[in-house]
C-alpha positions in Angstrom: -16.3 36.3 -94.6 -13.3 37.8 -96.3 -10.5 39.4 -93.8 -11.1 42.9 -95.5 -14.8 42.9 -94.0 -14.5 41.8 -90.6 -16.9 43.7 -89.0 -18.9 41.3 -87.8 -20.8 40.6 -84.5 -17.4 38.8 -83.1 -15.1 41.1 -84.8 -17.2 43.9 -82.2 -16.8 41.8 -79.5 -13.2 41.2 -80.0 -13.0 44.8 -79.9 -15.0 45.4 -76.5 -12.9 42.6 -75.1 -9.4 44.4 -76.1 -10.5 47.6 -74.8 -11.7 46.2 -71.8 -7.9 44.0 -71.1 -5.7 46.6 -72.5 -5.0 48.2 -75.8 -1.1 48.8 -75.5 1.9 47.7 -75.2 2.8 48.9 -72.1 5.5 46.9 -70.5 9.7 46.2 -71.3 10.5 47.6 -74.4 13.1 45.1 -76.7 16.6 47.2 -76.6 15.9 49.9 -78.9 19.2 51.5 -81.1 17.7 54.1 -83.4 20.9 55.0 -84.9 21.5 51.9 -87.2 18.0 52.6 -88.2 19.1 56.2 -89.3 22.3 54.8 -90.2 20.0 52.8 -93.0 20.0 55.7 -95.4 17.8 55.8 -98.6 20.4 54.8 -100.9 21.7 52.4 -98.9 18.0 50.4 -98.2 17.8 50.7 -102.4 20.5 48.7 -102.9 19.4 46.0 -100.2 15.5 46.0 -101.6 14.9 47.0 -98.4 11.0 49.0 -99.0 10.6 47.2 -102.5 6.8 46.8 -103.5 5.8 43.5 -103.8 2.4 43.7 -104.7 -0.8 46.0 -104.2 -4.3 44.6 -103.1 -7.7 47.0 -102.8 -9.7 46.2 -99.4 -12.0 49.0 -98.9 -14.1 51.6 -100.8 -15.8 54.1 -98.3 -17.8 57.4 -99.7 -18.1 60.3 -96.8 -20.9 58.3 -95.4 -19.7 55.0 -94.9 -16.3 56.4 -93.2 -18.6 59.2 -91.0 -20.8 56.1 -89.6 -17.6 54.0 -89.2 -15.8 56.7 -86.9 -19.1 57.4 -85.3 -19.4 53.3 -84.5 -16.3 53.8 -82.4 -17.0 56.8 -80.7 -14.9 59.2 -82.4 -15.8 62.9 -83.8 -16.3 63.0 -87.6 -16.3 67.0 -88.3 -13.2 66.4 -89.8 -13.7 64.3 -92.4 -14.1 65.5 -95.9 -13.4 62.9 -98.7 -13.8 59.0 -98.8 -11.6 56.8 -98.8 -9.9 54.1 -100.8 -7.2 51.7 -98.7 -5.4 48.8 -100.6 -2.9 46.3 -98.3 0.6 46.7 -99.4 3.3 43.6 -98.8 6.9 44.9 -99.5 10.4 43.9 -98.5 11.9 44.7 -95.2 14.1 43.0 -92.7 14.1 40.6 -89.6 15.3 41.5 -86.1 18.4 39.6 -87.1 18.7 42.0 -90.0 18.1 38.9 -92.9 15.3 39.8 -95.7 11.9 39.6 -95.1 8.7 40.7 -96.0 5.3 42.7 -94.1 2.6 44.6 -94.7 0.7 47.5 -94.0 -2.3 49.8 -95.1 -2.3 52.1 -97.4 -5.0 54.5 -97.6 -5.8 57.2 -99.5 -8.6 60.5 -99.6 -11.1 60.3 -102.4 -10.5 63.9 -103.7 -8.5 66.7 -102.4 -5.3 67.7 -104.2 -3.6 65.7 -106.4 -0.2 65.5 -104.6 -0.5 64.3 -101.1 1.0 64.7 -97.9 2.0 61.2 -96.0 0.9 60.5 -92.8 2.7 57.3 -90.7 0.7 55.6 -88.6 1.9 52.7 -86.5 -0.7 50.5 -84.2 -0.6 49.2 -80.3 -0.5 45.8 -79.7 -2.3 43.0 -81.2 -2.2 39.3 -80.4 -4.1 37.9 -83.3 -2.2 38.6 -86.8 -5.5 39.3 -88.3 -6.3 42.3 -86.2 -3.6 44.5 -88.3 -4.6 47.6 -90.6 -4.2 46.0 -93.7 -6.4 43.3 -92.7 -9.2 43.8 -90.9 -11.6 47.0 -90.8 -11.6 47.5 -87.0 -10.3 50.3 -84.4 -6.7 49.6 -85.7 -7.7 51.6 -89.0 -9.6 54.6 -87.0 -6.2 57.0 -87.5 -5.9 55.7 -91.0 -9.8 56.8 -91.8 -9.3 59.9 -90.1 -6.3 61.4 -91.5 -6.9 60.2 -95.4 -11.1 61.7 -95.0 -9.0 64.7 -94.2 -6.7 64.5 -97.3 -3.7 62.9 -96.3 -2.3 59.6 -97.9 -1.9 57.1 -94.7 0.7 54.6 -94.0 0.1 52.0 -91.3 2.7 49.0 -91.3 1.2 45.9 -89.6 4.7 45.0 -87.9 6.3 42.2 -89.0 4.7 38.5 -88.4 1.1 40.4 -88.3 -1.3 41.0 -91.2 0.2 39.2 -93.9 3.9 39.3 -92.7 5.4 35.8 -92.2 6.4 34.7 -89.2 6.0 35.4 -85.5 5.3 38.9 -84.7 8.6 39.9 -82.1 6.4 41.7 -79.9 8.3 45.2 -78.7 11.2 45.0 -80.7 11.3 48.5 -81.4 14.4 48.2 -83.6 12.2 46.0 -86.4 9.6 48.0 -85.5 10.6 50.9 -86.7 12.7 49.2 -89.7 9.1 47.5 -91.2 7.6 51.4 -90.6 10.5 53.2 -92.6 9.9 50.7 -95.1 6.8 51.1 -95.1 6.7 54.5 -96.3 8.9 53.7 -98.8 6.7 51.1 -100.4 3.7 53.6 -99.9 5.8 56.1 -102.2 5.7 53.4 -105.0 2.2 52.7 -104.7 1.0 56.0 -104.4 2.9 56.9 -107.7 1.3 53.9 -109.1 -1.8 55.0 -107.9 -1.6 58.5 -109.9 -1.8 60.0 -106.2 2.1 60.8 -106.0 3.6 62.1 -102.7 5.2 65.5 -101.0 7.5 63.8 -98.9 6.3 65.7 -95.8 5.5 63.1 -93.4 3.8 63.3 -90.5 4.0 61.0 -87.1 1.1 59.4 -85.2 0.8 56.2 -83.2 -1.1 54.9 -80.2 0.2 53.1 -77.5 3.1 50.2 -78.6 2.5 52.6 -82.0 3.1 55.8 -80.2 6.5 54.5 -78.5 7.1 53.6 -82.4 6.0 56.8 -83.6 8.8 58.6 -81.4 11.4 56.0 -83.0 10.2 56.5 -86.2 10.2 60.3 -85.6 14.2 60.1 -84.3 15.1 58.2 -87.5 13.5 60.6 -89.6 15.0 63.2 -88.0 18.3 61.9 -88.3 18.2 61.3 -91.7 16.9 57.8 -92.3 15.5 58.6 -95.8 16.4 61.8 -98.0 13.3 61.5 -99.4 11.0 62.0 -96.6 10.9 65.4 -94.6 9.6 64.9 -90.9 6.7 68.2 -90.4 5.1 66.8 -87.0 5.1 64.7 -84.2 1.9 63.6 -82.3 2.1 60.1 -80.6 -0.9 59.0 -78.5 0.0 57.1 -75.1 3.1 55.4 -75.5 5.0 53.7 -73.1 7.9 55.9 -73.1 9.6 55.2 -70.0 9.7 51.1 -68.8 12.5 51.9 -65.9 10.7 54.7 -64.2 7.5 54.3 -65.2 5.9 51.3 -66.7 7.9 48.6 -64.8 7.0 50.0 -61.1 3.1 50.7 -62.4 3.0 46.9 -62.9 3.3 46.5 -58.9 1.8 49.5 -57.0 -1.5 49.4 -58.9 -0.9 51.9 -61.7 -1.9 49.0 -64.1 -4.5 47.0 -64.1 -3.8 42.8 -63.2 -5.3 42.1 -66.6 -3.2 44.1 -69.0 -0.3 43.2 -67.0 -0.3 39.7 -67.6 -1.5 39.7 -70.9 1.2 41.8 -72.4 3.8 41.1 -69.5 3.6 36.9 -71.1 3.9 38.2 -74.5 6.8 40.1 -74.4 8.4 37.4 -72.9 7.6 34.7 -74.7 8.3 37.7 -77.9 11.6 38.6 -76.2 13.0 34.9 -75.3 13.2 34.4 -79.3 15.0 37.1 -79.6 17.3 37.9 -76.3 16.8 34.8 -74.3 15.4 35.1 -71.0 14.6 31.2 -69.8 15.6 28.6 -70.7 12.5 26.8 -70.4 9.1 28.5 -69.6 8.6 26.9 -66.0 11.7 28.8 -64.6 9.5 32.1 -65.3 6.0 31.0 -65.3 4.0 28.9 -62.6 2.1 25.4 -63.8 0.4 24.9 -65.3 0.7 28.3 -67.7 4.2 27.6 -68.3 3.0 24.8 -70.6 0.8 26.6 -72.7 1.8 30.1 -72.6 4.1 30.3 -75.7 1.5 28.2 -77.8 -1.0 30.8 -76.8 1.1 33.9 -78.7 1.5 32.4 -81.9 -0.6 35.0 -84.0 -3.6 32.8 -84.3 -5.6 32.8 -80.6 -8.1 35.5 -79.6 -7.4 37.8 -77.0 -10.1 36.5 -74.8 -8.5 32.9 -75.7 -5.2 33.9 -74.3 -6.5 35.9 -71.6 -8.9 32.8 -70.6 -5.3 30.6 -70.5 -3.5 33.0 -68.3 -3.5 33.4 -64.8 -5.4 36.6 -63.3 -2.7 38.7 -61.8 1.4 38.9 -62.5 2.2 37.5 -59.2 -0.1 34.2 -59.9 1.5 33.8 -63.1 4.9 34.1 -62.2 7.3 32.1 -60.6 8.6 33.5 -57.1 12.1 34.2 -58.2 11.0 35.4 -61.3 8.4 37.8 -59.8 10.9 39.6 -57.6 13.8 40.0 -60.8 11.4 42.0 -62.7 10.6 44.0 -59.5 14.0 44.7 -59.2 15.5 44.0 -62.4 19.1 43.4 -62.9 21.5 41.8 -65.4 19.6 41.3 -68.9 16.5 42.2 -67.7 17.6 45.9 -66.3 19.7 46.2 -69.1 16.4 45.4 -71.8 14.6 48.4 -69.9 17.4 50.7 -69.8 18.1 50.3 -74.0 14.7 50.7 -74.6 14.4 54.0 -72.7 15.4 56.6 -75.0 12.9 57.1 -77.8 12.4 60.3 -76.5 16.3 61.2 -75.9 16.5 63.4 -78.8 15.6 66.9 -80.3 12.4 67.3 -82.1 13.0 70.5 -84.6 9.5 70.2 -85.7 6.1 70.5 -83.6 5.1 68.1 -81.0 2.0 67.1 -79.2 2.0 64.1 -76.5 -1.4 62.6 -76.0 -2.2 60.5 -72.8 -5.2 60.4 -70.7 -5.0 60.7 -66.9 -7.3 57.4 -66.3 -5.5 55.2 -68.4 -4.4 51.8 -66.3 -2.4 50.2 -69.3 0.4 53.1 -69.6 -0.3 55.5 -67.0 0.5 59.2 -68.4 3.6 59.0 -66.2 5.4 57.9 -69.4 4.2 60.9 -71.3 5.0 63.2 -68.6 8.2 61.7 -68.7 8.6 61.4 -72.5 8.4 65.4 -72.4 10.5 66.1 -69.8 13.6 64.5 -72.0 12.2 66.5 -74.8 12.2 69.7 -73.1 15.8 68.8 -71.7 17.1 68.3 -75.0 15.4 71.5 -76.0 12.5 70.7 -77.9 8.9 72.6 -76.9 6.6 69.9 -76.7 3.1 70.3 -75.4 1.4 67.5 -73.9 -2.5 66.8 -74.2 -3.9 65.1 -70.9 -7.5 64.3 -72.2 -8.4 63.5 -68.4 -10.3 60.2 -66.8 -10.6 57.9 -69.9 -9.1 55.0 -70.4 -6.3 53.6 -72.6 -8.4 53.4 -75.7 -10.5 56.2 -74.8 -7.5 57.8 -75.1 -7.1 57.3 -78.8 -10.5 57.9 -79.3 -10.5 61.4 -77.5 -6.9 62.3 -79.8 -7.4 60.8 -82.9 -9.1 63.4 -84.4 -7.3 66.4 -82.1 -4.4 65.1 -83.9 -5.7 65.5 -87.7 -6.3 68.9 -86.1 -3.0 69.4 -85.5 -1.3 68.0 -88.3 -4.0 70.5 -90.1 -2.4 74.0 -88.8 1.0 72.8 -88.8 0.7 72.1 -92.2 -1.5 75.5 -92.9 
């Protein structure tokens, strides 16, 4: 069975299984510095090749129908769709976390009819432990947004992150910086492709992302803001539970119950194991994690085990799978670790000057809305309006399925 068609009976499963552990990236956000991503200007990311197509590839072909009974599949409203859709997987040229040249993917999709010239909506996805769980390569939840937004008659970009999809490498899990460098691109290479594809672009862009994706989405809106790319003008904001706020929020949730034991220790291991690669942390993996995980916990993120594989090697709570000492640093970090949490807590230190929408559900156990709440308080104290959407007891990806198509709403009247 081909990548592009993975909707089989395991692919279903896989899917029941993530919702059921966790769908977000919820934990210590890598230091986040959105200025040297704004700093990358248009011109300047030209002359490195940094968004340079590489190569275009077809992977779905949906009428009305098959995208209707798709959305409907994974319980989410239809009454906005309008057109089919055709998606093709883009690879294109972006850069490390070390700033050297690399390359990624991402999805591409676009509305079968509507106007000629297209509106671009971005995209970015929560986490995902197996590579071949991103957008561009496998039809599951991950391409819900992307379905949505196009039926409606956007043109969607959805960057798989680096080291997922087709991207080489290891994906460095909440590095927000690369992150948002591989989503910049991203819309770059989709400006190519779409002139390619005789379905040229406005350059109004508009922001979405769920859960790692909607902490990206606020990045990505700051960059745009700031002027990362003449070329693309930022109309909207609507990010769908992110996890905004690791020091006053996020971090404490993972000891006084706010999140659950299984989505902590699932994404807790694989930021560490991400971050140690990139800001080390340990030395070895037994100063951080108890035996007998700390043998085979960095094997287990290597973009090629199932979630229930990596959840069936991991111990059932954070304090059984971490060391004592370690355990009580990151309840009261210090040093590196504070200092990780503190960079990474200002995605929303900015001013919006165009509308925004915060999504979060009040039952959600992987980022508890305390991060959204938070998220628009900084907003609002920067002098933004920002409105947020609490869409009540569901769960994390209830969430997304409750938003998803509030948000096409919105990004319909801000547009009209």
């Amino acid at each position: 069975m081909s990548d592009e068609t993975r909707t089989s009976h395991g692919t279903q499963a896989s899917w029941r299984t993530r919702r059921g552990l966790a769908g977000a990236a919820a934990l210590l956000l890598a230091a986040l510095a959105a200025a040297p991503v704004a700093a990358a200007t248009g011109e300047q990311a030209h002359r490195t090749g940094r968004g340079d197509l590489v190569s275009v590839t077809p992977v779905a072909d949906r009428d009305t129908g098959a995208v209707r009974a798709f959305l409907d599949g994974r319980g989410v409203a239809t009454d906005s769709v309008r057109y089919g859709v055709r998606a093709y997987r883009l690879t294109y040229r972006t850069v490390d976390p070390q700033g050297a040249p690399t390359t990624a993917t991402g999805l591409l999709t676009l509305p079968k009819g509507g106007g000629h010239r297209l509106d671009l909506v971005s995209d970015t996805h929560g986490t995902m432990v197996h590579r071949d769980y991103a957008p561009s390569a496998s039809e599951d939840f991950g391409r819900v947004p992307s379905y949505l937004n196009a039926s409606a008659g956007r043109a969607v970009a959805a960057p798989d992150y680096l080291g997922l999809g087709r991207g080489p490498g290891r994906h460095p899990y909440m590095d927000t910086v690369s992150s948002v460098t591989a989503s910049l691109d991203m819309l770059r290479a989709a400006r190519t492709a779409a002139d390619r594809l005789a379905r040229p672009l406005t350059g109004d862009v508009y922001v979405t992302g769920f859960s790692q994706g909607g902490q990206v989405a606020m990045a990505l809106g700051k960059a745009l803001g700031g002027g990362a790319d003449r070329h693309f003008r930022l109309k909207a904001l609507a990010p769908v539970s992110g996890p905004y706020d690791g020091e006053g929020q996020e971090m404490p949730a993972l000891f006084d119950g706010r999140v659950n034991d299984i989505s902590g220790v699932l994404y807790l291991s694989y930021w560490l194991v991400a971050q140690n690669r990139l800001h080390p942390l340990y030395k070895d993996p037994s100063e951080v994690f108890r035996a007998p995980y700390a043998s085979r916990v960095e094997g287990l993120f290597d973009g090629r085990h199932e979630e229930e594989d990596v959840v069936g090697g991991l111990a059932p709570s954070v304090k059984q799978l971490l060391t004592p000492a370690f355990y009580e640093r990151l309840r009261h970090p210090s040093g590196a670790v504070l200092d990780a949490i503190r960079a990474a807590d200002h995605t929303c230190d900015w001013k919006p000057e165009v509308p925004v929408r915060l999504y979060a559900g009040a039952g959600d156990t992987d980022v508890p809305i305390g991060n959204t709440r938070t998220c628009a308080r900084t907003l609002a104290g920067q002098g933004a309006r920002v409105r947020v959407v609490d869409q009540g007891a569901v769960d994390h990806f209830g969430s997304l399925a409750v938003s998803a198509p509030q948000v096409v709403r919105f990004f319909d009247g801000v547009r009209g």
